[in-house]
N, C-alpha and C positions, 0 to 999 in steps of 0.2 A: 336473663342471661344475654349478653353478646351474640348476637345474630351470626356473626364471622366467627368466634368461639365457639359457639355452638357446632356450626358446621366442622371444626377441627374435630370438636370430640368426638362427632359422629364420624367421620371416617376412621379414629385411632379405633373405636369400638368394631369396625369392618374391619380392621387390620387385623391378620392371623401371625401370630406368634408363636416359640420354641421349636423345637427339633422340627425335621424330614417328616417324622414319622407320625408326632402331635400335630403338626400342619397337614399332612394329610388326611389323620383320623378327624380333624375340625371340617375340611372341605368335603368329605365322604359325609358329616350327620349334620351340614349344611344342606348338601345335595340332598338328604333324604327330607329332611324338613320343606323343602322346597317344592319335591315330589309330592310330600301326602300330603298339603296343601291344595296343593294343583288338582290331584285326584280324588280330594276330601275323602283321604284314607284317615282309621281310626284302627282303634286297638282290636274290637269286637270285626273289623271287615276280613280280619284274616284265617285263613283256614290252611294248617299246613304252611305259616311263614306267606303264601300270595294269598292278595286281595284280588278278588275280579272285582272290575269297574266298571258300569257302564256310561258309554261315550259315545260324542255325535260320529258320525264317520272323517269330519275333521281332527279327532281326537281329544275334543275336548268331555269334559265330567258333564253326564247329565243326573238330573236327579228325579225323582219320583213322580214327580208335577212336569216334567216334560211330557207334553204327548206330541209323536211325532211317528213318524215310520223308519227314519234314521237313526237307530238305535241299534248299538254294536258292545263288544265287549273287548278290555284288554285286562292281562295278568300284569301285576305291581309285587315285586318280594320286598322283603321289609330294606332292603339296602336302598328302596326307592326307584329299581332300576324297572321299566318295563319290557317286557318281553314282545317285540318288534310285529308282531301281528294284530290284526282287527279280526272280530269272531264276530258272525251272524248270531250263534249264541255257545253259550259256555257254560258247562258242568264246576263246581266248587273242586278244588284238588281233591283225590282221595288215594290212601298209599303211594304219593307220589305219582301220581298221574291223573288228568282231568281229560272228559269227554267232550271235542269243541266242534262248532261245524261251519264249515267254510266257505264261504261264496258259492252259490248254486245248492246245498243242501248238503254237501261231502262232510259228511262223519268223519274226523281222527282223535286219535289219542294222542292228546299234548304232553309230554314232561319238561321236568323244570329248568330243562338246560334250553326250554324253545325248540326242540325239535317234534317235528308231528311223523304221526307211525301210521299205518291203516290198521283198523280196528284189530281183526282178525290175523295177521301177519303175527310171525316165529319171533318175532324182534318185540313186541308186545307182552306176549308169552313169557319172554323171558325177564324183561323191568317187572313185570309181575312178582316173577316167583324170586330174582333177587331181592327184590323190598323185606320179605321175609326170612330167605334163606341164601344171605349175600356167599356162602363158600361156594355154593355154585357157578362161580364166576370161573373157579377154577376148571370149570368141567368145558368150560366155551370151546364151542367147533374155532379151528384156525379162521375158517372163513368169515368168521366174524370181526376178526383182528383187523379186516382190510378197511374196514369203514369205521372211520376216527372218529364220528359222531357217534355212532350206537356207540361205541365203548365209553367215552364220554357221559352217554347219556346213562349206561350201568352204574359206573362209576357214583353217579349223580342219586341214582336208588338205591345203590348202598349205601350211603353216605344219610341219606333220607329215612331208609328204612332202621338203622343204629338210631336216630334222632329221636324216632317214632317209640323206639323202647327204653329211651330215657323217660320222654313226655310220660308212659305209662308204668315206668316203676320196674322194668321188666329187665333191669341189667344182671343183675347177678352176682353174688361175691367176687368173680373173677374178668368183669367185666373189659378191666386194660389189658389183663394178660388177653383174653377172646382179642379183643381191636386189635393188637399187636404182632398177636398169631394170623389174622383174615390179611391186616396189611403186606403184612410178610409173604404171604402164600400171592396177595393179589399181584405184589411186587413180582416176583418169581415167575409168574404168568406169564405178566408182558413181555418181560425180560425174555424170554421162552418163544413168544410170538412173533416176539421181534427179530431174534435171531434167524428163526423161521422165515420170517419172511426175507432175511439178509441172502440166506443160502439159497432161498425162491428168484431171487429178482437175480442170482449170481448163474442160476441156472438158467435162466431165460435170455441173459445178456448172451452168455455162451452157444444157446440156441441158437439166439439170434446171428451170433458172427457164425455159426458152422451155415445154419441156410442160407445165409450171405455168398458162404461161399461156394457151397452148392448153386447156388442161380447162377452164381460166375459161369461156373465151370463147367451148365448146361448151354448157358451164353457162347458159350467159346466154343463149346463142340458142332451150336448149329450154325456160327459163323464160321466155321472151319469145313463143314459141309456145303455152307451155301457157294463158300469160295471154290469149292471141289468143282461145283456143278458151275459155276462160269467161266471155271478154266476146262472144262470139257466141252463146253460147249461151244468156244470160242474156237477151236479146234474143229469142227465140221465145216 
């Protein structure tokens, strides 16, 4: 073959073609092919959709026959994407959460959205117990609504924890109605929390403008005193 033809067809074969949406799904299981390459991810590596990897502190794949003291770990989900941290070492997912430890010896609980928790912490406690029993999301303190990562990261163990009763057969005759009933309620939540929080931060602006103008109106009366006292005294 044509040395200069050749290289044509090998670019038409790089070329991506059809829809938005085929061109993106082609670039999305390029990237991932790219990824488990790079990471010499395999089918068997995965537990819970992530592979742990282990890799030099540069980030790169090390394998078995490395001996070194450089020896770190990172999370890979099958989308290929990795989750932004280096682990001294790392526990395999289990119910949607893995046990990692972090520079100097610090224990956390990673889940799958990348965020890390302290072992023992109410925020732990509860990715727990939604994995299992996601209607309890409805039962959430408001205080929890403030921080958009933990909910997120529920979110994330619900979501994990339905996947988990697929994989084992454990859905049930009525399975879409259940999903359809939990999304509904989970929707109404937020929706609930949110408004809460609208009437919260409406109350606090107004706080704020009434102490506002209380400070004034303390301002004024010691500057109204202090003028008292130099027009008396200007007077002796």
């Amino acid at each position: 073959m044509n040395a200069f033809l050749g290289k044509i067809i090998t670019g038409v074969k790089e070329k991506l073609f059809g829809d938005k949406e085929t061109i993106e799904q082609k670039r999305a299981e390029r990237f991932k092919e790219r990824q488990f390459k790079k990471y010499g991810v395999r089918e068997e590596s995965f537990i819970e959709d992530m592979a742990r990897i282990p890799v030099s502190s540069k980030g790169k794949r090390i394998y078995t026959s490395y001996n070194s003291a450089d020896w770190y770990w990172v999370f890979v989900n099958r989308k290929g994407e990795v989750l932004p941290m280096i682990f001294e070492y790392a526990n395999a997912f289990k119910d949607g959460l893995a046990l990692v430890e972090l520079k100097g010896g610090k224990g956390r609980i990673l889940d799958k959205t990348g965020a890390l928790w302290h072992q023992d912490s109410q925020e732990v406690k509860i990715l727990k117990r939604l994995y299992t029993a996601p209607s309890e999301f409805k039962r959430l303190a408001t205080k929890y609504f403030k921080d958009e990562k933990f909910i997120a990261s529920c979110l994330c163990q619900i979501e994990n924890g339905l996947n988990a009763k697929i994989e084992a057969g454990k859905t049930g005759k009525n399975f879409y109605e259940y999903v359809s009933n939990l999304k509904k309620g989970i929707k109404e939540k937020l929706a609930q929390e949110r408004e809460k929080a609208k009437i919260l931060k409406e109350k606090e602006e107004l706080i704020k403008v009434r102490d506002a103008i209380i400070a004034q109106n303390i301002a004024a009366q010691k500057e109204e005193k202090k003028e008292y006292i130099r027009k008396e005294f200007r007077e002796i």
